[in-house]
C-alpha positions in Angstrom: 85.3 107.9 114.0 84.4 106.8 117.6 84.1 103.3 118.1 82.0 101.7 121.5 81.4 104.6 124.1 84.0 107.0 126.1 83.5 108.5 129.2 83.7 111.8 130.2 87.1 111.0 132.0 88.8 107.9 129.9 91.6 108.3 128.2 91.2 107.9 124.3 93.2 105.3 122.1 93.8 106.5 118.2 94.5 104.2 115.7 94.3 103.5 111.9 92.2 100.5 110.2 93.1 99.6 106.4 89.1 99.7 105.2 87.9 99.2 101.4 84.8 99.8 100.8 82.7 96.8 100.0 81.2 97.7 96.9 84.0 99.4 94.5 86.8 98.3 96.7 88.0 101.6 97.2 90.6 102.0 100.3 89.5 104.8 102.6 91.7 106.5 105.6 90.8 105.0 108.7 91.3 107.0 111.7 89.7 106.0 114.5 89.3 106.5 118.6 88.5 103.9 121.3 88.3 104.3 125.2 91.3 102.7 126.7 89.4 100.4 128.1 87.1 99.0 125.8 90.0 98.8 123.2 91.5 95.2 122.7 88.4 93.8 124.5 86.7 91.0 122.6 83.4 93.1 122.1 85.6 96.0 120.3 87.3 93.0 118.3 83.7 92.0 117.0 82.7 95.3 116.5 85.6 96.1 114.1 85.1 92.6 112.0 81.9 93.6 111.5 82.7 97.3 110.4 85.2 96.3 107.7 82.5 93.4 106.7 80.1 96.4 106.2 81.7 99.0 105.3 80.4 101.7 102.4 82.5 104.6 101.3 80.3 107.8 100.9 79.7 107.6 97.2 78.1 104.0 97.6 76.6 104.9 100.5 74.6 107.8 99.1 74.0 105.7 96.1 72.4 102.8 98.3 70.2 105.8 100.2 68.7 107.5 97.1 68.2 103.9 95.9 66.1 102.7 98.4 63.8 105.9 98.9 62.9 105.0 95.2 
């Protein structure tokens, strides 16, 4: 998964986040990409806190969908 935006010429930055999912608390691989800029900044630093605070693995978040369209 991308996090922020990345040129057409930045260099990329790949690391791993430890993510659970916030409803069964299952732990999820976490391989992400950030420009090399934008990595470390304070905005990226936000972003990610509020990714993990978020986050649904895909069996809760198909279950949450099919929810609410009922």
């Amino acid at each position: 998964m991308i996090i922020g935006k990345i040129g057409k010429n930045e260099k990329k930055i790949k690391f791993h986040l430890d993510i659970t999912c916030m409803t069964c608390k299952k732990t999820v691989p976490g391989g992400m990409q950030a420009s090399e800029n934008y990595f470390g900044s304070d905005s990226f630093k936000i972003e990610i806190d509020n990714f993990k605070k978020n986050y649904l693995c895909g069996i809760c978040r198909d279950k949450k969908r099919l929810a609410d369209k009922q």
